[in-house]
MOPAC internal coordinates of N, CA, C and O (Angstrom, degrees):
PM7 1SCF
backbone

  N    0.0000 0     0.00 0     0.00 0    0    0    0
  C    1.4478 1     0.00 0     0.00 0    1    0    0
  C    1.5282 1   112.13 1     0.00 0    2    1    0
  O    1.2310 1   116.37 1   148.11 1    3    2    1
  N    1.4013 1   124.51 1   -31.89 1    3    2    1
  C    1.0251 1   126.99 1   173.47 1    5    3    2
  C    1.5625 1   125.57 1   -37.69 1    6    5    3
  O    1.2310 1   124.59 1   123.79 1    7    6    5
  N    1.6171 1   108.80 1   -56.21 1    7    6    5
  C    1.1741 1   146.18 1  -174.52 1    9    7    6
  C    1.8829 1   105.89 1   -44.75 1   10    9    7
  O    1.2310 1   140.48 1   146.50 1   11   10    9
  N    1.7432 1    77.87 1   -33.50 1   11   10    9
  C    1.8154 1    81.67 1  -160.41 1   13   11   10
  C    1.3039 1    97.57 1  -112.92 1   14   13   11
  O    1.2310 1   120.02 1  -127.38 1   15   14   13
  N    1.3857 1   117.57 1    52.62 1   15   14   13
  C    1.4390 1   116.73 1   148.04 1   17   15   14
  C    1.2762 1   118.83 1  -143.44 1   18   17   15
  O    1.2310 1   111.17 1  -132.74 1   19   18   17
  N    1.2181 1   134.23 1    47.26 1   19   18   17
  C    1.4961 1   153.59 1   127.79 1   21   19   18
  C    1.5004 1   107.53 1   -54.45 1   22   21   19
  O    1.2310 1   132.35 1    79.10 1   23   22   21
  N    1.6757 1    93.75 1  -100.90 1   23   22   21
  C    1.4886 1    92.60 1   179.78 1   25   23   22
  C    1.5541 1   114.92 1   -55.87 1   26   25   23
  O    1.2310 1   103.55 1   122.34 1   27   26   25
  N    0.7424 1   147.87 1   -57.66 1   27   26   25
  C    1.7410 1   136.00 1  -173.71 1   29   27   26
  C    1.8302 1   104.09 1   -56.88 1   30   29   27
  O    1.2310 1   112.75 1  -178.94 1   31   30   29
  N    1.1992 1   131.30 1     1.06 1   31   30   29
  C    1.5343 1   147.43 1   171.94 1   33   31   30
  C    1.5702 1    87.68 1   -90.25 1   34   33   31
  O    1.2310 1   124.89 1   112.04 1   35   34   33
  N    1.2366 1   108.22 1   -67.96 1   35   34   33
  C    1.5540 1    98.11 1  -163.44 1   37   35   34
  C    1.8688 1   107.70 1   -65.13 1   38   37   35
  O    1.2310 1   124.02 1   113.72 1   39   38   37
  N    1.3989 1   109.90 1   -66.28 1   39   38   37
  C    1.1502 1   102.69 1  -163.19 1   41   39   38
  C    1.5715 1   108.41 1   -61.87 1   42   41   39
  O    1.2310 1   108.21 1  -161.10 1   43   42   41
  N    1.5338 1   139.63 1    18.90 1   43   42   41
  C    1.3936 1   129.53 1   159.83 1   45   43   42
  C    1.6525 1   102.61 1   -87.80 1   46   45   43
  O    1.2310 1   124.02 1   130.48 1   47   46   45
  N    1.3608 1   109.89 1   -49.52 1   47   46   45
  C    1.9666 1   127.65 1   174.81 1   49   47   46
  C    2.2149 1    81.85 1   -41.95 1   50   49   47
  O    1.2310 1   123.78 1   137.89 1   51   50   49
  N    0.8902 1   110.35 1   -42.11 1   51   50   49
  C    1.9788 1    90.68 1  -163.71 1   53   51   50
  C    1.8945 1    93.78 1   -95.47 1   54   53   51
  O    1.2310 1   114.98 1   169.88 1   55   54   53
  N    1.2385 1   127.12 1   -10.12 1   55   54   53
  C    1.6450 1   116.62 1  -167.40 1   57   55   54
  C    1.5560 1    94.91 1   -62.23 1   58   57   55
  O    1.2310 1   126.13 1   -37.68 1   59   58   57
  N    1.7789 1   105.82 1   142.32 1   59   58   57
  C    1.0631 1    80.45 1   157.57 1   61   59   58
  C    2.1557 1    89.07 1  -149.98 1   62   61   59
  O    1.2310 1   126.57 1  -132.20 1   63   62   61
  N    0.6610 1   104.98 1    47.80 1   63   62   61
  C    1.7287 1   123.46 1  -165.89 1   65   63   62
  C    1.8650 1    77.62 1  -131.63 1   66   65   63
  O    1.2310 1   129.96 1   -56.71 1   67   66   65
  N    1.3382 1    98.40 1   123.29 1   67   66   65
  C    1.3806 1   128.42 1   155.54 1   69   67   66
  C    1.4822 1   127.33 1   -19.03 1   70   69   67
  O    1.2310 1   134.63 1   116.67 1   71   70   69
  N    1.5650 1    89.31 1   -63.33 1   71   70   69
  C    2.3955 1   119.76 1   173.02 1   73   71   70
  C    1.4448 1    83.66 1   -55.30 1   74   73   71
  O    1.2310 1   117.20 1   105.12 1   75   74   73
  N    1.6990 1   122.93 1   -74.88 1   75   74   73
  C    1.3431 1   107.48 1  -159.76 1   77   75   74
  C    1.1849 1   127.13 1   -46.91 1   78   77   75
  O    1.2310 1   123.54 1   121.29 1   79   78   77
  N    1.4529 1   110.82 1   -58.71 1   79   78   77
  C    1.6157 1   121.07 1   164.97 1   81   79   78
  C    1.3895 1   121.30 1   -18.00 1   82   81   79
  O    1.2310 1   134.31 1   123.98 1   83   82   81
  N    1.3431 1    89.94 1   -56.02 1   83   82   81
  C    1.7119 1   112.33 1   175.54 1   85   83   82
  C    1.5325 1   111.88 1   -39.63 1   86   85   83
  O    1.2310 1   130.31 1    95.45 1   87   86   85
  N    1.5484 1    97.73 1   -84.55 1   87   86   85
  C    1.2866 1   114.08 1   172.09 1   89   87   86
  C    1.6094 1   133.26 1   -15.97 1   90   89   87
  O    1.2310 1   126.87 1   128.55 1   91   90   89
  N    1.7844 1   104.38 1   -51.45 1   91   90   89
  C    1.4942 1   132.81 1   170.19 1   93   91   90
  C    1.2596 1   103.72 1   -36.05 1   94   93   91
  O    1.2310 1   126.55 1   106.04 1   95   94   93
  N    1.6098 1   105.00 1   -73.96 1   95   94   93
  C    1.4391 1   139.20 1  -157.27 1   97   95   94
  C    1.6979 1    92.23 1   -62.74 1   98   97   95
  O    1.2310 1   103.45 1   161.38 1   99   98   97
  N    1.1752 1   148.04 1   -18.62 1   99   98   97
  C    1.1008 1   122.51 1   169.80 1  101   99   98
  C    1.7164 1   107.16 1   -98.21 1  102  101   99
  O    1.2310 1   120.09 1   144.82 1  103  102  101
  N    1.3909 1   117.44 1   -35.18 1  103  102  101
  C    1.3078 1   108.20 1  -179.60 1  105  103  102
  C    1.3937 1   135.10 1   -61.93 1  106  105  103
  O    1.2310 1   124.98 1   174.15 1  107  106  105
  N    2.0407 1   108.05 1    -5.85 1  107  106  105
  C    0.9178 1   108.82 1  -150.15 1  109  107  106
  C    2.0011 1    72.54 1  -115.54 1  110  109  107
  O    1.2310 1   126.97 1   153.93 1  111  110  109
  N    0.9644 1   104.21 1   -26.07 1  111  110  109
  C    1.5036 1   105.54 1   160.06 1  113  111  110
  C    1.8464 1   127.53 1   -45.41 1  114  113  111
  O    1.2310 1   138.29 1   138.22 1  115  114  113
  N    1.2602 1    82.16 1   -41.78 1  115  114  113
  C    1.9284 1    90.83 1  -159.38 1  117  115  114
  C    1.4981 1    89.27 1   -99.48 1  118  117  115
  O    1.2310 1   106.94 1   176.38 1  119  118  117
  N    1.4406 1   141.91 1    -3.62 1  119  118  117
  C    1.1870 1   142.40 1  -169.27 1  121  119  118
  C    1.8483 1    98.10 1   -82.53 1  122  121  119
  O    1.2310 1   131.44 1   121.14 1  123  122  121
  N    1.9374 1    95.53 1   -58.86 1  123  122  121
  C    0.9329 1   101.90 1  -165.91 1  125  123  122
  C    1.9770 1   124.79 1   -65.03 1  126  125  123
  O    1.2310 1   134.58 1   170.85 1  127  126  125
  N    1.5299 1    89.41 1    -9.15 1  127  126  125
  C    1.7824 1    92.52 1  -146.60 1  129  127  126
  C    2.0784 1    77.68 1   -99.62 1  130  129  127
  O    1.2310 1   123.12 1   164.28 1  131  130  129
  N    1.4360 1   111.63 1   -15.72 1  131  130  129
  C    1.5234 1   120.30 1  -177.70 1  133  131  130
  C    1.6192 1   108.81 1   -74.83 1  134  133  131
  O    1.2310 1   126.74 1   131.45 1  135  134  133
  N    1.7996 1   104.65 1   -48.55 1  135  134  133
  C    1.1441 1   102.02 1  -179.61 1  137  135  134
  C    1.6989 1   130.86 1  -133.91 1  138  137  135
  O    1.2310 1   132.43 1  -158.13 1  139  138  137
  N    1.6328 1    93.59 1    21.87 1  139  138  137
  C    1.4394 1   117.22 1   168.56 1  141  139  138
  C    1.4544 1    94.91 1    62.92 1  142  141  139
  O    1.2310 1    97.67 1   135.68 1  143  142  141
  N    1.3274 1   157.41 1   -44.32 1  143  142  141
  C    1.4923 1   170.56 1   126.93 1  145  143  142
  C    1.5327 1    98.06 1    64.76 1  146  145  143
  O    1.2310 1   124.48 1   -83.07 1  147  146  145
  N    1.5839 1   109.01 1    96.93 1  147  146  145
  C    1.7497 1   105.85 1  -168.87 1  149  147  146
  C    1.6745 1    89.76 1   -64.62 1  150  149  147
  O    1.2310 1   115.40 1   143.39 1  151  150  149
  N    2.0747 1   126.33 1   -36.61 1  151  150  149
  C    1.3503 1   106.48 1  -176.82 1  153  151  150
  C    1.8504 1   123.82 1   -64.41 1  154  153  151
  O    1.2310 1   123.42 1   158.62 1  155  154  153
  N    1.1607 1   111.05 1   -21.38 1  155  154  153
  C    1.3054 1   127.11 1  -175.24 1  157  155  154
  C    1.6310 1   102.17 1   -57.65 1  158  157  155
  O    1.2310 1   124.64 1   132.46 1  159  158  157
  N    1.8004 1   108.69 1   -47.54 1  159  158  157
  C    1.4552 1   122.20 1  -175.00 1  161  159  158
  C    1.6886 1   109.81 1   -70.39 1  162  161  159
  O    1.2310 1   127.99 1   143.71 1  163  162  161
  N    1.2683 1   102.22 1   -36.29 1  163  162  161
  C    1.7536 1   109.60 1   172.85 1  165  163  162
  C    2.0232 1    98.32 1   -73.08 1  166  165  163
  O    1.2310 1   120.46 1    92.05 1  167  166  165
  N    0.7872 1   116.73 1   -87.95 1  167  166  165
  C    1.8492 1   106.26 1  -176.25 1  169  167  166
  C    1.4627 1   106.73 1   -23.09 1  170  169  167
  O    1.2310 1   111.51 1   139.13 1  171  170  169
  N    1.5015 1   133.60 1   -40.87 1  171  170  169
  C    1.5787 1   114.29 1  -156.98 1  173  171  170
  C    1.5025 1   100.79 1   -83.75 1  174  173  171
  O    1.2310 1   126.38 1   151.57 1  175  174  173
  N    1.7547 1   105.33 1   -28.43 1  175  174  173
  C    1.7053 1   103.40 1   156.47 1  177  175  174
  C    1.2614 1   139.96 1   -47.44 1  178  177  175
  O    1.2310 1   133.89 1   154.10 1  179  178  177
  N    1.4704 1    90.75 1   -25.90 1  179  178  177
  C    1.9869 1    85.83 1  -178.08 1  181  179  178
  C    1.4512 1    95.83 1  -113.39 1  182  181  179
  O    1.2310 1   112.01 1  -174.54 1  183  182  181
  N    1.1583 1   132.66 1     5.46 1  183  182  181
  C    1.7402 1   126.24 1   156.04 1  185  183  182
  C    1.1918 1   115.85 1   -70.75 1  186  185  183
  O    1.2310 1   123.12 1   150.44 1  187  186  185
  N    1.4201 1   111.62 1   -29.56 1  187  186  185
  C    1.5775 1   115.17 1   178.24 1  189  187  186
  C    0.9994 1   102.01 1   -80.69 1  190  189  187
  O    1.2310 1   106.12 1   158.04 1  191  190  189
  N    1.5582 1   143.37 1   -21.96 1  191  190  189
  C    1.4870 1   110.76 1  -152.65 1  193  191  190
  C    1.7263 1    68.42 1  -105.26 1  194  193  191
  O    1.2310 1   104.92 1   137.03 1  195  194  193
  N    0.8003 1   145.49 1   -42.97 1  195  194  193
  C    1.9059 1   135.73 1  -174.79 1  197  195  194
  C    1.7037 1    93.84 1   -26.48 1  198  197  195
  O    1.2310 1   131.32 1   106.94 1  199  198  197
  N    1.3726 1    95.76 1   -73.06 1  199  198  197
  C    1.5281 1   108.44 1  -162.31 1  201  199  198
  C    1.7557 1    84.09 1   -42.82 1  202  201  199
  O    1.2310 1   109.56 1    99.43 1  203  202  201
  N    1.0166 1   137.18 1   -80.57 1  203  202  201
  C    1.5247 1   150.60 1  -142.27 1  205  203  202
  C    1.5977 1    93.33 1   -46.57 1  206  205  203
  O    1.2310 1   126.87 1   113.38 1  207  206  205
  N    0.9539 1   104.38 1   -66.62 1  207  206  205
  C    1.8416 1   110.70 1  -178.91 1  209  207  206
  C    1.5996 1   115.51 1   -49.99 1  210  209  207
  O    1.2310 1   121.28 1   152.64 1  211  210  209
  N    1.1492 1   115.15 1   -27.36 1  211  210  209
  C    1.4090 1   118.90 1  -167.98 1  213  211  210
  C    1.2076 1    87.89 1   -89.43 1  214  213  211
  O    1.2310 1   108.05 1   128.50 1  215  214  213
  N    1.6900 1   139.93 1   -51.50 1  215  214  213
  C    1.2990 1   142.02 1  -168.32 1  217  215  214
  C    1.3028 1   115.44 1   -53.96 1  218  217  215
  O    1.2310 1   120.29 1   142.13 1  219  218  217
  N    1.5438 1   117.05 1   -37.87 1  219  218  217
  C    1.5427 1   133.70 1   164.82 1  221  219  218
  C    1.5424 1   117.61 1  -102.87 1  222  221  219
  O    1.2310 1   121.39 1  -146.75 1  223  222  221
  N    0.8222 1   114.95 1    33.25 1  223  222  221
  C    1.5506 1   113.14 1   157.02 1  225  223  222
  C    1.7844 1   105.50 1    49.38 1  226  225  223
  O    1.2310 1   127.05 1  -159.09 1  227  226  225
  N    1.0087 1   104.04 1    20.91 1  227  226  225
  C    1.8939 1   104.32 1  -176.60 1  229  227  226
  C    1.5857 1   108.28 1   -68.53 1  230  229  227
  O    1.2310 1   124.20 1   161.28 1  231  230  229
  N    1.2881 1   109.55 1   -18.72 1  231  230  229
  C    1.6561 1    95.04 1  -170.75 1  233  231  230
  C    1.9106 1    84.76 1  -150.08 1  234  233  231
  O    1.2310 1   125.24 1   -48.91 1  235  234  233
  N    1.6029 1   107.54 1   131.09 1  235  234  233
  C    1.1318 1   112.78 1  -179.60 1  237  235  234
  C    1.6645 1   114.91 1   -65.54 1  238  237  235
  O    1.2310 1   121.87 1   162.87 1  239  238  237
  N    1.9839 1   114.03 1   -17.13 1  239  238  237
  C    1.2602 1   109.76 1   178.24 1  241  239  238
  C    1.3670 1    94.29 1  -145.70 1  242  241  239
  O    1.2310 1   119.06 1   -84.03 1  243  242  241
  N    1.1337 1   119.41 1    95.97 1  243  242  241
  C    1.7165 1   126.84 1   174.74 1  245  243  242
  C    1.7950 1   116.81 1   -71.81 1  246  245  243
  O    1.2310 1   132.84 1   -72.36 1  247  246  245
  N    1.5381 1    92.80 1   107.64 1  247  246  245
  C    1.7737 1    94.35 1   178.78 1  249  247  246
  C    1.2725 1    94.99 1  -124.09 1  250  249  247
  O    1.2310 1   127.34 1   -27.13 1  251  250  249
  N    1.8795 1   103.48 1   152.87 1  251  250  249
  C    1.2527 1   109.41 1  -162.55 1  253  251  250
  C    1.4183 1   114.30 1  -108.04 1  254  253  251
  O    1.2310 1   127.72 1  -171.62 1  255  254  253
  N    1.6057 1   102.75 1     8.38 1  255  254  253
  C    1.4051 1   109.82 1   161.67 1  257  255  254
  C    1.7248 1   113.65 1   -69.40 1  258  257  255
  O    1.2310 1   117.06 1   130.69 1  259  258  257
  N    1.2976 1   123.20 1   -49.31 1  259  258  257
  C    1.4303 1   137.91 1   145.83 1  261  259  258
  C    1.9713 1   108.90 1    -5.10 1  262  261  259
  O    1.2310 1   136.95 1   126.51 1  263  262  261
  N    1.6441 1    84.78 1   -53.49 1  263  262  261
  C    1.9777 1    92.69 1  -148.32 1  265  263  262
  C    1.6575 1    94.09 1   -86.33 1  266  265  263
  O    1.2310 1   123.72 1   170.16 1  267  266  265
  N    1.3065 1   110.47 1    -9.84 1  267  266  265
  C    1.4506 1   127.73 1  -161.38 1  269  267  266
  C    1.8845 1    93.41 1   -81.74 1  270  269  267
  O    1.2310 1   131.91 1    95.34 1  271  270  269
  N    1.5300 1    94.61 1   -84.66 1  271  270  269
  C    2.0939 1    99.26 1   153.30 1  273  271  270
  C    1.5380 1   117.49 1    -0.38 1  274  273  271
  O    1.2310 1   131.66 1    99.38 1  275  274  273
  N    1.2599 1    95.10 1   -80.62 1  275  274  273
  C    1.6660 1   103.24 1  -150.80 1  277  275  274
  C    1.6516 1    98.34 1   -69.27 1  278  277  275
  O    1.2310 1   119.80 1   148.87 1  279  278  277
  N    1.3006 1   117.98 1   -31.13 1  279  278  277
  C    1.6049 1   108.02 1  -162.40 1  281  279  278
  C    1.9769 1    82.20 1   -95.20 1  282  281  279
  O    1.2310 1   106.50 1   165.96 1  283  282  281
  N    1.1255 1   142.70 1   -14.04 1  283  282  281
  C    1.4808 1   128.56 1   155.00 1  285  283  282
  C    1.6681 1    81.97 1   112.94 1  286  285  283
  O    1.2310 1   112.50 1  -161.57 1  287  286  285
  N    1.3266 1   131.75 1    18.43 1  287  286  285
  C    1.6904 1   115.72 1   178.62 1  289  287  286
  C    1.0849 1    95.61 1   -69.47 1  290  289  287
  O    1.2310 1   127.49 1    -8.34 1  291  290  289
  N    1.7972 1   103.19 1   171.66 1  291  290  289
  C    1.4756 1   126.88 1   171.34 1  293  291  290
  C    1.4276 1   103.70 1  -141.96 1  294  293  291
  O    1.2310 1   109.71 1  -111.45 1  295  294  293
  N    1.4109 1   136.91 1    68.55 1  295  294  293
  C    1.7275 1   122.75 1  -139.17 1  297  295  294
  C    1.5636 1    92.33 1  -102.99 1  298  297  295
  O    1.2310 1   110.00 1   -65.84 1  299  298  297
  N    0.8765 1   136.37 1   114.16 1  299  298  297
  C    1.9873 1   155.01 1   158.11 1  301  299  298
  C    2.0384 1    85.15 1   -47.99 1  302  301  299
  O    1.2310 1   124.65 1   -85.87 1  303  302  301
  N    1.6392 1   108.68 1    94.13 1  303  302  301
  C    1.1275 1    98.42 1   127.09 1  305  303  302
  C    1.3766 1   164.98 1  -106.91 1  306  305  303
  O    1.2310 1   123.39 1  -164.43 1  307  306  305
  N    1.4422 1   111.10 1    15.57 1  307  306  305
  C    1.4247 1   140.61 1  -173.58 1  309  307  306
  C    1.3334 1   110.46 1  -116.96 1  310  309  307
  O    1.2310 1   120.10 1   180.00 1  311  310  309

């Protein structure tokens, strides 16, 4: 499970179609409840706040290295 939260990290940070969103929101669901993964629980935090920022226009280019900083993460995706 580890493996598979890079890319499924990134491609939720780029969803921006509803289904995809969707999609995220359960994988990042069944990841966590599969492998309890306190980093799994830190990434779905800063996908949300991506999505959140993009939804409100707060930052003309939302990166989640940025969102990673300010909330003090260190998230192992490889």
């Amino acid at each position: 499970m580890t493996a598979l939260l890079w890319p499924l990290f990134v491609a939720a940070c780029e969803a921006t179609l509803e289904k995809d969103m969707e999609l995220a929101s359960g994988s990042f669901a069944g990841m966590e409840k599969k492998q309890g993964m306190n980093n799994a629980v830190k990434a779905w935090e800063v996908v949300q706040e991506v999505w959140r920022r993009v939804d409100f226009r707060e930052d003309a280019e939302v990166n989640w290295r940025n969102i990673c900083q300010e909330r003090g993460f260190n998230i192992v995706l490889g």
